[in-house]
C-alpha positions as CSV (number, residue, x, y, z in Angstrom):
1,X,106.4,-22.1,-46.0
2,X,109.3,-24.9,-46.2
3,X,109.5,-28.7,-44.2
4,X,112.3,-29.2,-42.5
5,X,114.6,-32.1,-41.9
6,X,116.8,-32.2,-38.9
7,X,120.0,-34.7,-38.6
8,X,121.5,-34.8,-35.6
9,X,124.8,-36.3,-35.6
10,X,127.9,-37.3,-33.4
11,X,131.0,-35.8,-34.3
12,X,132.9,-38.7,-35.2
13,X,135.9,-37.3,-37.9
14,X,136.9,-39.4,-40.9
15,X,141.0,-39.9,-41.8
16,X,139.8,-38.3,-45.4
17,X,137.9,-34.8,-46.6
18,X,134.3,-34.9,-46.6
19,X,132.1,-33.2,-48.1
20,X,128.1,-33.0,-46.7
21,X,125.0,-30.8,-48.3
22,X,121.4,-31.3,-46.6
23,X,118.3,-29.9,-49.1
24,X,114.7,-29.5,-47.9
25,X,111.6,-30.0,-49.8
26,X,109.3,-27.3,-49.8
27,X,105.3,-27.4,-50.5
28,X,106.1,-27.6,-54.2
29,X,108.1,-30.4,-53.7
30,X,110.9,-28.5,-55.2
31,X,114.5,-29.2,-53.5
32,X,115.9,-26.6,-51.4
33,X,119.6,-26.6,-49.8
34,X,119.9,-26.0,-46.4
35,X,123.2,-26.5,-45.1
36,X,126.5,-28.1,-45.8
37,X,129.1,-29.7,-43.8
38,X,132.9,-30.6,-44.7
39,X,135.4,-32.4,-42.8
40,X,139.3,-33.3,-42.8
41,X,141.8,-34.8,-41.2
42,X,145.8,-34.2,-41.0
43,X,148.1,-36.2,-38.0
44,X,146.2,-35.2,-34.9
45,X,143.5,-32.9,-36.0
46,X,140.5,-32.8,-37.3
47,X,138.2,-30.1,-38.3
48,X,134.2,-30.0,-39.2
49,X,133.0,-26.7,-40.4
50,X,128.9,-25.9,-40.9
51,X,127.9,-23.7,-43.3
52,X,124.9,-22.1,-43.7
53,X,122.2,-19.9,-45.8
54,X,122.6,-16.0,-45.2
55,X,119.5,-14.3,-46.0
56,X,121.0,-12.9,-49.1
57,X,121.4,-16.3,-49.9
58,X,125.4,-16.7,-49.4
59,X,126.8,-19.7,-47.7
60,X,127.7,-18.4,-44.6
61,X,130.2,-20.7,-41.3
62,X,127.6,-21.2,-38.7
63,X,129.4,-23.4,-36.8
64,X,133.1,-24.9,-36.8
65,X,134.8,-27.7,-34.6
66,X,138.6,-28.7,-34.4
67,X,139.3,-31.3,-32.2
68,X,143.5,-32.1,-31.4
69,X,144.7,-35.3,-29.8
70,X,146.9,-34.2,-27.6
71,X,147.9,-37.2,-26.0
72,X,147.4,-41.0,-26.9
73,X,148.9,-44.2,-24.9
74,X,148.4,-46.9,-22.8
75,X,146.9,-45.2,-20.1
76,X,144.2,-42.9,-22.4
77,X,144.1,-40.3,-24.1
78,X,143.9,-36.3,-24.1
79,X,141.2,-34.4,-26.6
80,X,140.9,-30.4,-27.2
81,X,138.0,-30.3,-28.9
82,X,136.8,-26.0,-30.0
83,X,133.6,-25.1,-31.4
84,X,133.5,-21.8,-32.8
85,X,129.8,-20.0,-33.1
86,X,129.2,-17.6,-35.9
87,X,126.0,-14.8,-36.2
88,X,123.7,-15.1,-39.2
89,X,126.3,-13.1,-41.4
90,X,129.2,-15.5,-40.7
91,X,130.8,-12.7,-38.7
92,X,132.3,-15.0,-35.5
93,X,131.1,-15.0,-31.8
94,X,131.5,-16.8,-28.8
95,X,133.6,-20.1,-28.7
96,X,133.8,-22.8,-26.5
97,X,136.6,-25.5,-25.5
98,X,136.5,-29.0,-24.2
99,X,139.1,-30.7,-22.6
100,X,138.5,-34.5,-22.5
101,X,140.3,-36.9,-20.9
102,X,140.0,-40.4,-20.8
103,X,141.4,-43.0,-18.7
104,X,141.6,-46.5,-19.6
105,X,140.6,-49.1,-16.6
106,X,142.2,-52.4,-15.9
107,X,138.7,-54.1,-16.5
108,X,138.3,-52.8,-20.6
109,X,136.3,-49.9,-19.7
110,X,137.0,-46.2,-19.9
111,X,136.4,-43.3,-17.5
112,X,136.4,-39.8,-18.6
113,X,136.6,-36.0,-17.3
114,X,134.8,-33.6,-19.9
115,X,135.6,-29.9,-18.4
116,X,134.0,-27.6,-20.8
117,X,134.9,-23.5,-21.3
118,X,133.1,-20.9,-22.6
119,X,134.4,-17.1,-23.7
120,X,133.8,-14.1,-22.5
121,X,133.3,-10.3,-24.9
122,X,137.6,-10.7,-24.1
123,X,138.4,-14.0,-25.3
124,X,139.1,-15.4,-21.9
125,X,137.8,-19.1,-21.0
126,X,136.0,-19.5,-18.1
127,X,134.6,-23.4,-17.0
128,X,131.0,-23.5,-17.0
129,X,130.9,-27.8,-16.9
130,X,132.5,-30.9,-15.7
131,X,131.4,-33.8,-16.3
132,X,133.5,-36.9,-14.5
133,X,132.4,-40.6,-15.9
134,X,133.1,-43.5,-13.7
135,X,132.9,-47.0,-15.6
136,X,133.6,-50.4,-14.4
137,X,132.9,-53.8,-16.8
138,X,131.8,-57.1,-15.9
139,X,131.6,-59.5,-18.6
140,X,129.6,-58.0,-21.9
141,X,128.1,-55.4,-19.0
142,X,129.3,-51.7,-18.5
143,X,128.0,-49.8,-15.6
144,X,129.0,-45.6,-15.1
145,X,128.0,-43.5,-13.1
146,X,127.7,-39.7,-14.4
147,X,128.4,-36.6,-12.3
148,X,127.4,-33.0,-14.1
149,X,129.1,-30.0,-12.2
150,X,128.8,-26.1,-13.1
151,X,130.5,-23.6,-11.2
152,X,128.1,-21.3,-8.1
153,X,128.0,-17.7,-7.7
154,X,131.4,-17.8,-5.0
155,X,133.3,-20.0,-7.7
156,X,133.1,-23.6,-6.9
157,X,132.0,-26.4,-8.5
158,X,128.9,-27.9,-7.5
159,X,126.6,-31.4,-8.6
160,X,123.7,-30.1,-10.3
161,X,123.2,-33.7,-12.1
162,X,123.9,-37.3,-11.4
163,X,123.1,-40.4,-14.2
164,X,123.6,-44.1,-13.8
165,X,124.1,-46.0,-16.6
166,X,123.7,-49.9,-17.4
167,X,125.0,-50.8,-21.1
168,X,125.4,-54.4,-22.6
169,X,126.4,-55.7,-25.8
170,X,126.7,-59.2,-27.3
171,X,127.3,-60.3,-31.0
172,X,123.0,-59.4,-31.8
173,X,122.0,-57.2,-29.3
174,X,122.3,-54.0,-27.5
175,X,120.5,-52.9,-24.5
176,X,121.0,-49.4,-22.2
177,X,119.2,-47.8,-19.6
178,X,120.2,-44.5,-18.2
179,X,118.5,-42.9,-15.8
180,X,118.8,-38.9,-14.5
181,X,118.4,-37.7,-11.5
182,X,118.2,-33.8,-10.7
183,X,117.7,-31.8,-7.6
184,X,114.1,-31.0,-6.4
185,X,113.2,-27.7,-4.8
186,X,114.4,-29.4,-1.2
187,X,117.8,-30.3,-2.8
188,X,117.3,-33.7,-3.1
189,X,118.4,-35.9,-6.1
190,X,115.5,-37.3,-7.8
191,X,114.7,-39.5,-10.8
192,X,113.7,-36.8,-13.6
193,X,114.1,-38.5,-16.8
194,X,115.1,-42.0,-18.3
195,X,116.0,-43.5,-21.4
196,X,115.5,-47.3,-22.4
197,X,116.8,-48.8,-25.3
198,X,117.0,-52.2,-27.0
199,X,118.3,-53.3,-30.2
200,X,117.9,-57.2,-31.6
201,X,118.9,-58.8,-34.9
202,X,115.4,-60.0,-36.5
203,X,115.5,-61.9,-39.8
204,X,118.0,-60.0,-41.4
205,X,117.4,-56.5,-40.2
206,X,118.0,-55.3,-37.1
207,X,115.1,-53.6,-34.6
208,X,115.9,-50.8,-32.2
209,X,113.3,-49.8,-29.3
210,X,113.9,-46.7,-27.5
211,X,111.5,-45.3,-24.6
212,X,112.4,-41.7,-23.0
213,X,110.2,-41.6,-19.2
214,X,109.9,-38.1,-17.5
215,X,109.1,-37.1,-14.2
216,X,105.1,-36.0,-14.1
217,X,103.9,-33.7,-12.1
218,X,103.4,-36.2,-9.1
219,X,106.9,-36.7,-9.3
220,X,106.9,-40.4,-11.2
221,X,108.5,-41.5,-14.5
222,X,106.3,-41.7,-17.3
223,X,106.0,-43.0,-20.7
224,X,106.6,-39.6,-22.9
225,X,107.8,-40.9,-26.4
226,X,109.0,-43.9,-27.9
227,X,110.3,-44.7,-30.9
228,X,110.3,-48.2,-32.8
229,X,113.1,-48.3,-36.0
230,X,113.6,-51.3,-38.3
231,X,117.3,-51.2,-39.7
232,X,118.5,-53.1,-43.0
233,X,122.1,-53.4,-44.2
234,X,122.0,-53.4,-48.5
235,X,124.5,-54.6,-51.0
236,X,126.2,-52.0,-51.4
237,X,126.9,-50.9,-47.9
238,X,124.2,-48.5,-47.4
239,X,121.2,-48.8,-45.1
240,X,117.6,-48.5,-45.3
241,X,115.3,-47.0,-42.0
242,X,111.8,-46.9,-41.1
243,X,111.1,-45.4,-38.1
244,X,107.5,-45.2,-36.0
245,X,107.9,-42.2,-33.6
246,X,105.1,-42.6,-30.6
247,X,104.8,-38.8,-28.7
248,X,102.4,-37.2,-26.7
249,X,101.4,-34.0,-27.9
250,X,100.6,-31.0,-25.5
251,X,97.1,-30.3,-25.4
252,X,96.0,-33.3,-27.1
253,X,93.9,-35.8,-24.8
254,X,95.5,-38.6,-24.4
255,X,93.0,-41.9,-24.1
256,X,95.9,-44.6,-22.9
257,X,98.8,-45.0,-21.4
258,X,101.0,-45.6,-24.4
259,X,102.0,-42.1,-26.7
260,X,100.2,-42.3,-29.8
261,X,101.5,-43.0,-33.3
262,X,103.1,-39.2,-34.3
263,X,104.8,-39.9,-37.9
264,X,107.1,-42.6,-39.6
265,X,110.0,-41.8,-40.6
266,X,111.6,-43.5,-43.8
267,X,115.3,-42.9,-44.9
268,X,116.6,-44.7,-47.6
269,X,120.3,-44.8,-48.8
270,X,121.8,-44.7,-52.2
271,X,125.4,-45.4,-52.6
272,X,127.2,-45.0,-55.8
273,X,131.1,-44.7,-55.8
274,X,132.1,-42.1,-53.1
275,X,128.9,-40.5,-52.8
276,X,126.2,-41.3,-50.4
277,X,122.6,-39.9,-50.9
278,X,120.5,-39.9,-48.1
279,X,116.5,-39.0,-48.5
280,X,113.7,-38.7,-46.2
281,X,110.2,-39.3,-46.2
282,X,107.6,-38.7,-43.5
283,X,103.8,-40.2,-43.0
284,X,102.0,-38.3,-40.2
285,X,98.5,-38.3,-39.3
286,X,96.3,-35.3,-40.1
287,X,94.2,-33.3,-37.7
288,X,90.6,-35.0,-38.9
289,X,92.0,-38.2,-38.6
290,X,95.0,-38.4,-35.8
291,X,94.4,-42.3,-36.1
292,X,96.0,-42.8,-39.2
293,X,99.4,-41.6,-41.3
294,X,98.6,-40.0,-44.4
295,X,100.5,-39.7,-47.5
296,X,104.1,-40.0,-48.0
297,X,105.9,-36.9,-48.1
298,X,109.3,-36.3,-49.1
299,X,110.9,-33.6,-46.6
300,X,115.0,-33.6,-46.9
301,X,117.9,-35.3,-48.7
302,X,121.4,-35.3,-47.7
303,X,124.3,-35.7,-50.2
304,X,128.0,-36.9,-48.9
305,X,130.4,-37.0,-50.9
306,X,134.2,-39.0,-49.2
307,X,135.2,-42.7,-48.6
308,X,133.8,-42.8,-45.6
309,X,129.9,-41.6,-46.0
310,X,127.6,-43.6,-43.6
């Protein structure tokens, strides 16, 4: 039996190659690779390819992304953005296209159109998503509101979810809330879930606090999971993170209104030239005594290798 770690990542493409390879640790403690990742960059495209363990042990593609500016000005810009899927044996499936576009508002902040297409068994892309952004800025304050549409059985497009979001930003903190709303069984928008964050500089290191809320079955917002990370910057550019993750668990009693303690998380970085070594390390509680973490346990590294490793 093997521990996983997962990363999850925006896609966010360097100007230079890029090399990635995550390992797991299994019970043994011995490492074991799990995936790898390279990206590149030439004029206006940029590709990120995910490759994979077969289960004759080959490095398989399991996933690849090529994103193409297609237009860049004043006004905004113009994305195409394909994700190819492949099967287990690398042999390729489905893909699916995004065409962003983003508009640039007289106030600083930027609206956007996200219309995403998925193929068919004959290549053909149909739209299954659009999702229209409306921003407006006031001071260090960004407001948008979020429509989600998908397409109904006779072909139109219609509002399956709504979002409001309230971001601001100064030179030592960062604060967010988004809120979703989805339609009940009466077809009216309601809240459904909510995600509050807060990040402050704090002696050096900086402290992010982020709460998720969902709908119970009463139909109010609460407390599901929270998590409480504790960010520092070292010499050499790399950062070190320790992160308490609060969750309820299903079927486990719950005595207060606050999720309890689930694991910490610590990742430390190790930068030396162009490569960028990333390891994990979890503490969870065990089932005798859920009150308190246990013993470090190492569950994942990640090795990048490119000028721009973060």
């Amino acid at each position: 039996m093997r521990t996983y770690c997962v990363f999850f990542a925006i896609f966010c493409f360097p100007a230079a190659s890029q090399q990635v390879t995550s390992y797991s640790t299994d019970l043994n403690g011995r490492r074991m690779p799990d995936a790898a990742y390279s990206a590149s960059s030439s004029g206006n495209v940029s590709t990120r390819t995910e490759l994979t363990q077969s289960v004759n042990g080959r490095l398989v593609p399991l996933e690849s992304v090529e994103e193409r500016v297609l237009r860049d000005d004043a006004n905004g810009r113009v994305i195409e953005r394909i994700t190819r899927k492949f099967d287990p044996n690398g042999r390729p499936g489905m893909a699916e296209k995004q065409q962003i576009q983003e508009r640039k508002n007289a106030d600083g902040s930027v609206s956007s159109t996200v219309d995403t297409f998925r193929s068919d068994l004959n290549g053909r892309f149909e739209l299954m998503e659009r999702v229209t952004t409306q921003a407006s800025k006031s001071g260090n304050t960004t407001n948008a509101n979020v429509q989600v549409e998908r397409p109904t059985l006779n072909g139109t497009l219609d509002v399956v979810e709504r979002k409001t979001r309230v971001a601001s930003e100064d030179k030592t903190s960062a604060k967010s809330d988004t809120t979703t709303f989805r339609k009940d069984p009466s077809g009216r928008f309601v809240e459904a879930h909510r995600i509050v964050t807060d990040a402050q500089e704090q002696n050096g290191q900086r402290v992010e606090n982020s709460a998720q809320y969902e709908a119970s079955q009463m139909g109010r917002l609460e407390l599901t999971q929270q998590s409480v990370a504790r960010v520092r910057k070292n010499s050499d550019g790399s950062e070190s993170r320790e992160v308490d993750v609060y969750r309820n668990v299903p079927g486990r009693v719950v005595q207060s209104a606050t999720p309890p303690l689930l694991e910490r998380q610590i990742v430390e970085q190790r930068k030396s030239g162009d490569q960028l070594v990333e390891t994990t390390v979890v503490q969870r509680p065990s089932i005798n005594d859920p009150n308190r973490l246990g013993a470090p346990m190492k569950i994942g590294e990640r090795v990048c290798t490119g000028k721009d490793c973060k």
